[in-house]
C-alpha positions as CSV (number, residue, x, y, z in Angstrom):
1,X,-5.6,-52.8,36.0
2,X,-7.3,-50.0,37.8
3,X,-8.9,-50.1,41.1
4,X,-13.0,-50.2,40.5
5,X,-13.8,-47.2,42.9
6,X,-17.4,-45.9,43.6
7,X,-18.1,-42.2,45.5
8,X,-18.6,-42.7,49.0
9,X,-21.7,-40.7,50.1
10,X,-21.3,-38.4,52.5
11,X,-22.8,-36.9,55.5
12,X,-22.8,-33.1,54.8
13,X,-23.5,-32.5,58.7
14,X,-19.4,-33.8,59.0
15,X,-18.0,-31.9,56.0
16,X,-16.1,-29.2,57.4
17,X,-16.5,-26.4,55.2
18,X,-20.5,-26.5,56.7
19,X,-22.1,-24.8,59.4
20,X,-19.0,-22.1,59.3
21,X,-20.7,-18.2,59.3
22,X,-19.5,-16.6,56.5
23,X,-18.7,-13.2,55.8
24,X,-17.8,-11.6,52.7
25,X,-14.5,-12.9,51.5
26,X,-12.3,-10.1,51.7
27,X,-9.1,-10.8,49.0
28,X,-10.8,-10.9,45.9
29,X,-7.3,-10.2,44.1
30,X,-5.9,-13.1,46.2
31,X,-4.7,-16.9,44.6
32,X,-5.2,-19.8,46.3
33,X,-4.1,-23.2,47.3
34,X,-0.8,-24.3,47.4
35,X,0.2,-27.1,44.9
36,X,0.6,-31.1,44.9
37,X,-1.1,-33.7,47.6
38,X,-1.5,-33.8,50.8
39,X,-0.9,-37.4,51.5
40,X,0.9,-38.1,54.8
41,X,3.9,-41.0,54.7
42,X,4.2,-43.2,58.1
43,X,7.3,-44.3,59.3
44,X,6.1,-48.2,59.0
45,X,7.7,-50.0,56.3
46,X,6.6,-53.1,54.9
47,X,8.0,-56.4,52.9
48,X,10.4,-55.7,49.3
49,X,9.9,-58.3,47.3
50,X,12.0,-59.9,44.8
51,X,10.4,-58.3,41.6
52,X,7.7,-56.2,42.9
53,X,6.1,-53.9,45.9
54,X,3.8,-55.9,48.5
55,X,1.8,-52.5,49.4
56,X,1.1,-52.3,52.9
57,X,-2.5,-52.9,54.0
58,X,-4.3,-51.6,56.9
59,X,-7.4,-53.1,58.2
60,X,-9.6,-51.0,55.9
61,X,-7.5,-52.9,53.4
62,X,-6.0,-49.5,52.2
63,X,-2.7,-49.3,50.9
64,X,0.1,-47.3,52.7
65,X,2.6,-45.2,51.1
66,X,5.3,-45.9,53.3
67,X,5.5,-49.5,51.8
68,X,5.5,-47.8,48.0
69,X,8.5,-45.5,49.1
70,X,10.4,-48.3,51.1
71,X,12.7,-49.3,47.8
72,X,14.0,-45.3,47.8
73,X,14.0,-45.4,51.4
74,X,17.9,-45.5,51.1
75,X,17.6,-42.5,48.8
76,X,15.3,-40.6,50.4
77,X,17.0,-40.7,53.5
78,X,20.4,-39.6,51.5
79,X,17.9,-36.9,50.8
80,X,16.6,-35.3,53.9
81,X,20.8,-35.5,55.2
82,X,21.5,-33.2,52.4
83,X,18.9,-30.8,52.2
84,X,20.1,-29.1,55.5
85,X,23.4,-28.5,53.6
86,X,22.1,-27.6,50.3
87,X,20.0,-24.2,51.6
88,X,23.3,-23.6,53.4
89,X,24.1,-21.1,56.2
90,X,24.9,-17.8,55.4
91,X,21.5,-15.9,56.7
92,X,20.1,-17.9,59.9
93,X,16.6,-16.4,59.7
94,X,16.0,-17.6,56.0
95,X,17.4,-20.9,57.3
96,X,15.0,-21.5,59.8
97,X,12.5,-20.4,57.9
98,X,13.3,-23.0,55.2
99,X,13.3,-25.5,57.9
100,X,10.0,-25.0,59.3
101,X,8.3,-26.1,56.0
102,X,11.3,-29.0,55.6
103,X,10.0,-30.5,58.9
104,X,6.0,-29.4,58.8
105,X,5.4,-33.1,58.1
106,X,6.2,-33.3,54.2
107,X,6.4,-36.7,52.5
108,X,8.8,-36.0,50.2
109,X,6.8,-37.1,47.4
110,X,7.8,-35.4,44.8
111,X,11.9,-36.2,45.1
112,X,10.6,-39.7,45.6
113,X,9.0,-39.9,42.3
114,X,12.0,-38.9,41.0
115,X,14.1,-41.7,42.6
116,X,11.5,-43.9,41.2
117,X,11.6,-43.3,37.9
118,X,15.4,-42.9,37.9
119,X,16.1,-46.0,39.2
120,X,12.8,-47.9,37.0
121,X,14.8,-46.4,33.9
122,X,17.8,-46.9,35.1
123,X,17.4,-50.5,34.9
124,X,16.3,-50.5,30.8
125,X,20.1,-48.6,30.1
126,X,22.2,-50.8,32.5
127,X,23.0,-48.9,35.3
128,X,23.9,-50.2,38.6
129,X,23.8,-47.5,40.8
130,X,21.7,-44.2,40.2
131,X,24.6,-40.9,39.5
132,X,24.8,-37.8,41.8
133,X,22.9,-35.7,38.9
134,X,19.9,-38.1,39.6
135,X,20.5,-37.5,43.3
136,X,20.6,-33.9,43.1
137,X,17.9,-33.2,40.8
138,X,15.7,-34.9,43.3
139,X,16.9,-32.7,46.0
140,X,16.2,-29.1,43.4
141,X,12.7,-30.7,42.6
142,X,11.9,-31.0,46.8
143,X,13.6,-27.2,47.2
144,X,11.6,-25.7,44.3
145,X,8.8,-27.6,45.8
146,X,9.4,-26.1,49.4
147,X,10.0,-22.5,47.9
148,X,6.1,-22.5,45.6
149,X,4.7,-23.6,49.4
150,X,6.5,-20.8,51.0
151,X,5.4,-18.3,48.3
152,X,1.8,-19.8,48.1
153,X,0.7,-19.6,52.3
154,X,2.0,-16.0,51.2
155,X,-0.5,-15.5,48.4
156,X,-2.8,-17.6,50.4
157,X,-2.8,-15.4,53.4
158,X,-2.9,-19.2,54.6
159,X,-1.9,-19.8,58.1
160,X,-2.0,-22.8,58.8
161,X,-0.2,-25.7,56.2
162,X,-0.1,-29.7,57.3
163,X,-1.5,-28.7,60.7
164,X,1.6,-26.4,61.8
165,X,1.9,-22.6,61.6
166,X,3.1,-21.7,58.0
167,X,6.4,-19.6,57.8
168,X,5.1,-16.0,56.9
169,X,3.0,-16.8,59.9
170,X,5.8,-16.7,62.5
171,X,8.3,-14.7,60.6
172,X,6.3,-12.2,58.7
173,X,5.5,-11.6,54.8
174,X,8.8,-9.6,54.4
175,X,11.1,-12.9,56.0
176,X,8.8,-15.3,54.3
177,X,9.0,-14.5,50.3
178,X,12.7,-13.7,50.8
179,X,13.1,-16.9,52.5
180,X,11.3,-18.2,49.1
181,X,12.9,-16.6,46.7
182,X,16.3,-17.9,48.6
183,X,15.2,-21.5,47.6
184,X,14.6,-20.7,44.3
185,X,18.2,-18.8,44.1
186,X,19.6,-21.9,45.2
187,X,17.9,-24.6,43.6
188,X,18.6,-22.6,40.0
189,X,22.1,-22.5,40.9
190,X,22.4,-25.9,41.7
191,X,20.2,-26.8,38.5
192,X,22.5,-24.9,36.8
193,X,25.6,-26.9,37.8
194,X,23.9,-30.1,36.3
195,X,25.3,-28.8,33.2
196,X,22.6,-30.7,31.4
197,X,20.4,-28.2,29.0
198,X,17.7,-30.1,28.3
199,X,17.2,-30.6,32.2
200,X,17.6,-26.8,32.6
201,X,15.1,-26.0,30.2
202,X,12.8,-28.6,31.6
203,X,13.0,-27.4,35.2
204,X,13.3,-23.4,34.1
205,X,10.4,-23.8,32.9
206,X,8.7,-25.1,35.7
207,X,9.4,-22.1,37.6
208,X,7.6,-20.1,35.2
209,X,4.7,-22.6,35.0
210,X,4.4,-21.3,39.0
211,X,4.3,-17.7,38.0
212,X,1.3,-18.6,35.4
213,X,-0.6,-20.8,37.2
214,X,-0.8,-18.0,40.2
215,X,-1.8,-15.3,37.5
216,X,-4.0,-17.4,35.7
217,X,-5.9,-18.3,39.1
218,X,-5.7,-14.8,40.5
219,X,-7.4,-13.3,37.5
220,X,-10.4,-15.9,37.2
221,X,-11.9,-15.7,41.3
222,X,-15.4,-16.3,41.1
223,X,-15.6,-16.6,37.0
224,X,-18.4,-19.0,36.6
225,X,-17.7,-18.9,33.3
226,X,-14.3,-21.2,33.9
227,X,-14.4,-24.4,31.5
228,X,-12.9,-27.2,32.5
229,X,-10.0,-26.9,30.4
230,X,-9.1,-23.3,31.9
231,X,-9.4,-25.5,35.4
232,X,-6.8,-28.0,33.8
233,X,-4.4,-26.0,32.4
234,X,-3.9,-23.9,35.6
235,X,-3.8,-27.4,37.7
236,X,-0.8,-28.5,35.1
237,X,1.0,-24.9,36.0
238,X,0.7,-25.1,39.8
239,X,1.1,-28.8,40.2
240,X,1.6,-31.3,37.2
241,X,4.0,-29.6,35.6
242,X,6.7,-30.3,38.1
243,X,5.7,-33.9,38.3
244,X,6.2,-34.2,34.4
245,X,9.3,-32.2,33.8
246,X,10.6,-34.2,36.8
247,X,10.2,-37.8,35.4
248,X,11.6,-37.0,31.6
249,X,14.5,-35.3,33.3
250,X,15.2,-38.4,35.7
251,X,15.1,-40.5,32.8
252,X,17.3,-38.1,30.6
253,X,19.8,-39.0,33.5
254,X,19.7,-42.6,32.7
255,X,20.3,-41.8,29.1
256,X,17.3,-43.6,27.7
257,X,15.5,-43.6,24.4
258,X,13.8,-40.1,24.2
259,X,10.3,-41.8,23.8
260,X,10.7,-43.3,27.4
261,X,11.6,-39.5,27.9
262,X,8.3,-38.6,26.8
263,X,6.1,-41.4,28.0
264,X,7.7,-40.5,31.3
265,X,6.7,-36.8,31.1
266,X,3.0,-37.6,30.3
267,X,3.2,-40.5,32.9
268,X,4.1,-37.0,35.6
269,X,1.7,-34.9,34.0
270,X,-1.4,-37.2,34.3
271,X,-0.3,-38.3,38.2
272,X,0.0,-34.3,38.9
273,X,-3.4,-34.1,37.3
274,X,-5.1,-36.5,39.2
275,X,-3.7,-35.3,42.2
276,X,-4.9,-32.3,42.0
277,X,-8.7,-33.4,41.4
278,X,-8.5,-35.4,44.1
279,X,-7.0,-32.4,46.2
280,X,-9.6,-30.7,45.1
281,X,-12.4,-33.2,45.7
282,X,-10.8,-33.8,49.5
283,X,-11.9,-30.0,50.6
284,X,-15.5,-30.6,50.0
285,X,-15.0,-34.0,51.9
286,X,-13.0,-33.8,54.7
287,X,-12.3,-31.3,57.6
288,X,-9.8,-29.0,58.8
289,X,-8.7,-31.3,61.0
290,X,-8.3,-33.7,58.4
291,X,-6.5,-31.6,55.7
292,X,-4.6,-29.7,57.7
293,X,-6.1,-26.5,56.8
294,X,-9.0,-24.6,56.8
295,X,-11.8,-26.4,54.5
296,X,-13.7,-25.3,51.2
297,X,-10.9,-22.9,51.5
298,X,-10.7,-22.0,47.7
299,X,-14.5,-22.3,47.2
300,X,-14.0,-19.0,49.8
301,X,-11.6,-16.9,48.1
302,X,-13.4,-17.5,44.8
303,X,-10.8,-20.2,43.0
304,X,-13.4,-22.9,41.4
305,X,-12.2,-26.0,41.0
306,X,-13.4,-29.2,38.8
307,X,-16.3,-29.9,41.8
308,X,-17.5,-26.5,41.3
309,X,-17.1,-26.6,37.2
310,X,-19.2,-29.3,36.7
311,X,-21.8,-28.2,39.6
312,X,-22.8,-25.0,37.8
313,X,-23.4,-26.8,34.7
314,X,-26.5,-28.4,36.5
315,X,-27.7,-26.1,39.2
316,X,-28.2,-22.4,37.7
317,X,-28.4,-21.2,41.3
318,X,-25.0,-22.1,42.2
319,X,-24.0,-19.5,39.9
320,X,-26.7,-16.8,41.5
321,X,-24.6,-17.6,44.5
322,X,-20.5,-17.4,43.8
323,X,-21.2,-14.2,41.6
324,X,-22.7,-12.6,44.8
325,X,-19.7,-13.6,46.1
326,X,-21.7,-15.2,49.1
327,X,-23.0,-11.6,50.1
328,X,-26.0,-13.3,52.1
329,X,-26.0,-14.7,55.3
330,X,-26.2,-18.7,54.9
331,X,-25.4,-18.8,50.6
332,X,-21.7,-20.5,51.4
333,X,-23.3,-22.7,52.9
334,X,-25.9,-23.6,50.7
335,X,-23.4,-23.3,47.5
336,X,-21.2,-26.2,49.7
337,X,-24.9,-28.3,49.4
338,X,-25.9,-28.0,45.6
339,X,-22.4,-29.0,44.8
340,X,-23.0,-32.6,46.6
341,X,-26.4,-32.3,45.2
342,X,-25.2,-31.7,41.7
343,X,-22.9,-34.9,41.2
344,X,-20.1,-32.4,40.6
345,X,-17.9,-33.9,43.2
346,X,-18.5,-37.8,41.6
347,X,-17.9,-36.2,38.2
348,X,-14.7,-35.1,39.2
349,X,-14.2,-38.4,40.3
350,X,-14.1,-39.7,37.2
351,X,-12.0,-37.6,36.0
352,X,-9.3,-38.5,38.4
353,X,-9.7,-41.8,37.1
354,X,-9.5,-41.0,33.7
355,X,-6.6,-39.2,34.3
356,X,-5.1,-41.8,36.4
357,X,-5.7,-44.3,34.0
358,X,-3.6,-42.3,31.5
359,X,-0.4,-42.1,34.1
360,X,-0.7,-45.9,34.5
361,X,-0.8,-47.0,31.0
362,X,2.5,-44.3,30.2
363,X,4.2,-46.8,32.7
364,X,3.9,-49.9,30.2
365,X,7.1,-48.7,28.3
366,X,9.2,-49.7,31.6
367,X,10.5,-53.0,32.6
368,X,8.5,-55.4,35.5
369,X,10.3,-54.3,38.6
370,X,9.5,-53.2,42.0
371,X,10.5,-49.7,41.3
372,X,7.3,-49.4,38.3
373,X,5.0,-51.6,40.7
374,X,5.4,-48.8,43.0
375,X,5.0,-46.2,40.4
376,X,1.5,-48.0,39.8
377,X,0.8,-48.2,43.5
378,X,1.6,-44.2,43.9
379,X,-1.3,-44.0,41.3
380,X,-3.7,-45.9,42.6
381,X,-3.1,-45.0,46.3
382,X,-4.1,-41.5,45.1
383,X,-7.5,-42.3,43.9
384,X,-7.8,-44.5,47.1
385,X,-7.8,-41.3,49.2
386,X,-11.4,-40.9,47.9
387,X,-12.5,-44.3,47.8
């Protein structure tokens, strides 16, 4: 059963991406945020229970990640030991470079998903223990991860990422895509010594997936005429696509029934597309502080997101503004107001629920077990971050 969420209304004085001056965005040709969630992981664990998750709960009754994670803990800290050794230690600069975005404050989210759903489907083929090609593909799915962010802040001109300096930042443009195209090296090699096709193909394709999304952003700034499936698509290239090809390749790995395969890959999908709306949603809402980086920093550089979409199909002067490109003193401003106005930003609420709602119910094919309840939890701790 879902959450019931309403919109929480918001004090446009506090949003973040108001009262900034703007100037005429200058990288028109630029692409824009880097992929996947920014939810942060504490280091406080909480109760496993026999047969389920008991989700941590602060005082605002909110429930805590850490708590969801705590049955991979054992994994994911099998994880962060091997990473080091895994990007190896040939060139020290693209090393370091590497490491600044492994310690910027990730959650690991993404290779914990993976551990989730390998260990949820392990449980429907027998197996005791998870096997080192679930281990490992966890560990390419985290590198591929770290090597889009690298590449994106580069794209991005972004620097700042999870409230640290981002690695072209301190190394420069040249150090920084070589340091990302060293994580994809390694990771394909790697994914290559898996020996498994299907899973090649699955997690090849991925890496193409980034190319597209990037293109398929860079060549739609300030388009007003972006439908919501355009907006979709490119959020399934830049961020749900990993999530999906991710899951069906964990559960290839416990040798299920290829229709678990499949509910697993839609189950990825519609998480990574939820995610992303309420990404999305989050830099209208919250401040720099807050995310990390600067906010409303898409709206900026022209990328419109599902907000924005469904804003310009109410408020015809939204669309005077982003196709002056906010040429006049004040219009970013007022372009951040009419999108509040509009009930864009609670119409993309819904659709992370409806989305959500999807991911949840691909879940049903799996066995009662704390590994799914945390699935669930992942889910609706997602939508929570706009409750």
């Amino acid at each position: 059963m879902m959450l019931s969420l309403t919109f929480p209304s918001v004090d446009l004085s506090q949003v973040g991406c108001l009262r900034r001056l703007r100037a005429r965005p200058l990288w028109r040709s630029r692409s824009a945020r880097s992929l996947g969630a920014r939810c942060l992981v504490s280091t406080t664990q909480d109760d496993v229970r026999s047969g389920g998750v008991k989700p941590a709960v602060a005082s605002s009754g909110s429930i805590q990640v850490s708590s969801l994670l705590e049955v991979v803990s054992g994994d994911i800290k099998r994880l962060n030991e091997n990473l080091k050794a895994l990007i190896g230690a040939e060139n020290p600069v693209l090393v370091s470079a590497a490491e600044q975005i492994f310690g910027a404050g990730g959650k690991r989210l993404r290779p914990a998903l993976v551990f989730l759903v390998s260990r949820a489907t392990a449980q429907i083929s027998g197996l005791k223990e998870l096997t080192i090609q679930h281990q490992r593909l966890a560990e390419i799915i985290e590198m591929i991860h770290t090597a889009s962010l690298i590449h994106d802040d580069v794209i991005d001109d972004s620097g700042i990422r999870r409230g640290k300096e981002t690695v072209h930042q301190i190394y420069g443009t040249r150090v920084a895509v070589l340091a990302g195209d060293f994580m994809f090296a390694q990771s394909s090699w790697y994914l290559a010594n898996l020996e498994n096709i299907e899973v090649i193909k699955l997690i090849s394709q991925v890496i193409k997936d980034f190319a597209s999304g990037e293109i398929k952003q860079a060549s739609s700034l300030f388009n007003c005429d972006a439908t919501l499936e355009d907006y979709l698509l490119k959020s399934y290239y830049k961020t749900a696509s990993l999530v999906a090809a991710s899951s069906k390749s964990a559960s290839i790995f416990s040798r299920v029934d290829t229709s678990i395969g499949e509910r697993m890959y839609e189950f990825g999908k519609n998480l990574g597309l939820s995610f992303q709306v309420v990404d999305d949603i989050l830099d209208f809402t919250q401040s720099t502080e807050q995310l990390g980086k600067p906010a409303c920093s898409d709206l900026s550089k022209g990328i419109l997101t599902a907000p924005v979409i469904f804003a310009l199909e109410k408020e015809p002067t939204l669309r005077e503004i982003i196709d002056s490109e906010f040429s006049e003193d004040g219009s970013f401003d007022t372009a951040i107001e009419l999108i509040h106005q509009s009930g864009g930003l609670s119409r993309a609420h819904e659709l992370a629920k409806q989305k959500a709602e999807i991911a949840i119910k691909n879940l049903e094919c799996l066995p009662e077990s704390e590994f799914r309840n945390s699935l669930e939890g992942i889910v609706k701790y997602n939508l929570e971050r706009i409750d």
